[in-house]
Every structure is written in C-alpha cells, then in structure tokens.
N, C-alpha and C positions, 0 to 999 in steps of 0.2 A: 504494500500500500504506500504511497508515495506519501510523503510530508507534505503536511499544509505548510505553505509558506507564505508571506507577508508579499502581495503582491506590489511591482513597482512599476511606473511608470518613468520611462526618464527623456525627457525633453531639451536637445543640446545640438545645436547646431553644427558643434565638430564634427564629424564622426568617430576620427581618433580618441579622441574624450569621451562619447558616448560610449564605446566599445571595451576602453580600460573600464568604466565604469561596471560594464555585463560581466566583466570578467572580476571583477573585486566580487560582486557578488554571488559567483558560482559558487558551488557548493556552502552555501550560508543558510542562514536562516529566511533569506528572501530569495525571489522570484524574480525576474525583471520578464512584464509579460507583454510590455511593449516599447518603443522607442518612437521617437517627433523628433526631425530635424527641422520644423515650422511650426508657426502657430495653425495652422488649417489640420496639420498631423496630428498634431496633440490635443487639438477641441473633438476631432473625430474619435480619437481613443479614450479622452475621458467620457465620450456620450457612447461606448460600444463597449469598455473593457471592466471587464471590475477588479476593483483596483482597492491600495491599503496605506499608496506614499505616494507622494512623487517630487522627483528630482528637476529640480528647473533651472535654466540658465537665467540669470538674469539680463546679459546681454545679447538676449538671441537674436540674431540677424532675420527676421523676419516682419512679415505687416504690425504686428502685433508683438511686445517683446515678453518676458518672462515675467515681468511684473503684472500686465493686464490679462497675461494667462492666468495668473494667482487670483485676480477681481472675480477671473470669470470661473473658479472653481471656488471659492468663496460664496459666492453667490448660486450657483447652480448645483453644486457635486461638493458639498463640505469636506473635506480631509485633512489631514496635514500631507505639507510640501514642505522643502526644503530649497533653499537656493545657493547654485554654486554661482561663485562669484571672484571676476580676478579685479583690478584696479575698477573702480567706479568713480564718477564724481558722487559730489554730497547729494545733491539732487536726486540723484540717482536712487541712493541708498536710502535715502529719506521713503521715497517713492516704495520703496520695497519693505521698511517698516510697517509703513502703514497699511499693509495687509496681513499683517501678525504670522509672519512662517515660521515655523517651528522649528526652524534653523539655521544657520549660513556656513557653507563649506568655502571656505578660500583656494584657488587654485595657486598652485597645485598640491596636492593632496596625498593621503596613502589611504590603504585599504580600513589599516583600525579607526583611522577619523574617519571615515566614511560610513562605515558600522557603527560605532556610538554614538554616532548624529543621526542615522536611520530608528535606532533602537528607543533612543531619548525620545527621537518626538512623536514615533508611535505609541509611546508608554505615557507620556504627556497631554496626548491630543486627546485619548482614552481617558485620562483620568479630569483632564479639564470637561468633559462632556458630561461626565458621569457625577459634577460635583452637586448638582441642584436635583438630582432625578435618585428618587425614591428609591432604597432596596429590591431586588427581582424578589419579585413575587411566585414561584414555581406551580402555584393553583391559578395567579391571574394569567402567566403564560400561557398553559396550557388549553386555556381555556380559546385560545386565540387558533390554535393548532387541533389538525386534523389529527393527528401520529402524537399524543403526549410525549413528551423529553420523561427520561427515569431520571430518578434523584441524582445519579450517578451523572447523568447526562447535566441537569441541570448546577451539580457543584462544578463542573468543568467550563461550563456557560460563566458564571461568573467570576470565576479564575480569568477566562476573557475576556470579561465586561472590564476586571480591574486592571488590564493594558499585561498580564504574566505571557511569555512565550513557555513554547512546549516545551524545553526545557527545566522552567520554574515550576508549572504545573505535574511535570514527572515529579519534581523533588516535592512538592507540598504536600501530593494524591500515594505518594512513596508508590507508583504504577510505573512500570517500562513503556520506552515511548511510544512501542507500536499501540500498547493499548489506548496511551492517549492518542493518541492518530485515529484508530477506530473509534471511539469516542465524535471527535470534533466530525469525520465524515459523518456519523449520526444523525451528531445535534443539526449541523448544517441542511441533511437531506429532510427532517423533521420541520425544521424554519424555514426552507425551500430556499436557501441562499447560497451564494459561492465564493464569500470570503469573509474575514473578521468585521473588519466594517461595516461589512452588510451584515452579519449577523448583529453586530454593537446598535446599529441603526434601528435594527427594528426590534430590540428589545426595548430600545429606550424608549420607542415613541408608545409600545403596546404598554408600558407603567406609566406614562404621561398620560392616558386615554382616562 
C-alpha cells in the first residue's frame, strides 16, 4: 500500500529549480503531484489537482507573478504556500506579506530547509485553522457519512486534524506504519476525499454546521 503523502504543488518558472526541487522531495514525506512554469499552469492545477502545499516563486516570469497566484489561492483554494525567493525589492516583499504565507525559502537552498519549511507550515496552517473550531465530535461525524469511521479510524482522524504526520501518529497509536496507512486509506474512502486537507476541510466545516 503506498504512503499517503503531503501533496505539493510547485510553481517556478526555472525549470532547473523546479526539478532540484522534485528531487529534494523524493523519497520524503511529500509528493510533488504537479509543476507550473506560468501562472495559467498553476491556476489550472490548483482548480484540477488536490493538493496539501504549494511552493511558489515569487518572481515568476509570467502575466500574473507569485504573489497574485497567493491572492488567488487565498481566496478560492485556502492552503498554505510557501515562497521561494532570491533578491526582491521592498515593495516587493511587502506585497508578499500581505498574503500571510506560511513561509519564505531564500534561494538558494538545500534539501533540510526545504523540509522544515514544508513540514512547519503544514503543521501551522493545521493548527491555525483548527484554533476556533470545536472538538471532533465522532457521533456528529458520522452522522454526516454513509460508511461510519470506527473509533480507531476516528482517533487517527484527529491525530490529523492536529497537523501529526505518519510518523508521529505510529509513535503516539504505538501501530507500525502500514497499519496507519490502512487506516488513513479508510478514513479517507469513508469521507470520500483524496488528501489531508481535504479530509481537514470537511471535518471542520461538518462541527461548524
């Protein structure tokens, strides 16, 4: 059974860059399940792919730069992104502020800041979503589902809710990781979704209801 992984999208106008990028990420805890070397690439793969991060240039050479890609996932496709970035003016960087990303890689880079800046602001963006929204309710869940979640299912659900990777969830569940793997394909084909966010998403809005 293949691992779930932290789906990414990465948006970069190099291709050399975008490519060491694919490659940091192999064999990781992430996925990289699509690439944009324009803004037209990357509005298409946020409206078709499902997705957990994304990596954004903020100088991207196209109609549209990395920062108004950031407006328009802010506004349409909530998640966190991160932005790589080599010299900017201040303007610039201001500009990139003020759509709150959950983090700034400097180029150039290596593999371990590249991972602990991915890892941060999946675990961040989780736990900032999750601050005002009520405990999972495991009766109001399932009430919402055709296939009930088992209890089992649903302490592994919010092990995700609270941003833990499969890793942390082996050590806390004391389980080997295939069975969390079975597990998360479970809960997932139970909730009808195909990645953590989507699964975060629609937990949170079924205890907002």
């Amino acid at each position: 059974m293949a691992e779930e992984k932290i789906k990414v999208l990465i948006v970069e106008d190099e291709p050399l860059i975008a490519e060491g990028i694919k490659m940091h990420l192999s064999n990781t805890n992430f996925s990289v399940v699509g690439m944009a070397y324009d803004d037209e690439e990357a509005i298409q793969l946020l409206q078709t792919k499902m997705l957990d991060i994304v990596i954004l240039d903020v100088n991207l050479e196209s109609e549209k730069d990395g920062i108004q890609i950031a407006e328009y996932i802010n506004k349409s496709c909530p998640m966190p992104f991160i932005y790589l970035t080599s010299y900017s003016d201040k303007g610039t960087m201001n500009r990139a502020k003020n759509t709150s990303p959950a983090g700034f890689i400097v180029k150039p880079f290596n593999k371990k800041t590249l991972l602990a800046t991915l890892e941060i602001a999946v675990s961040n963006f989780t736990a900032i979503n999750n601050q005002h929204v009520p405990n999972l309710s495991l009766v109001k869940i399932n009430r919402e589902l055709s296939v009930p979640l088992s209890d089992r299912e649903f302490e592994l659900l919010q092990l995700l809710y609270d941003g833990k990777n499969n890793q942390e969830i082996c050590e806390i569940l004391f389980i080997a990781m295939n069975t969390v793997k079975r597990h998360i394909t479970n809960t997932y084909f139970k909730l009808d979704v195909k990645s953590r966010t989507e699964a975060i998403s629609l937990v949170r809005n079924i205890m907002l209801r």
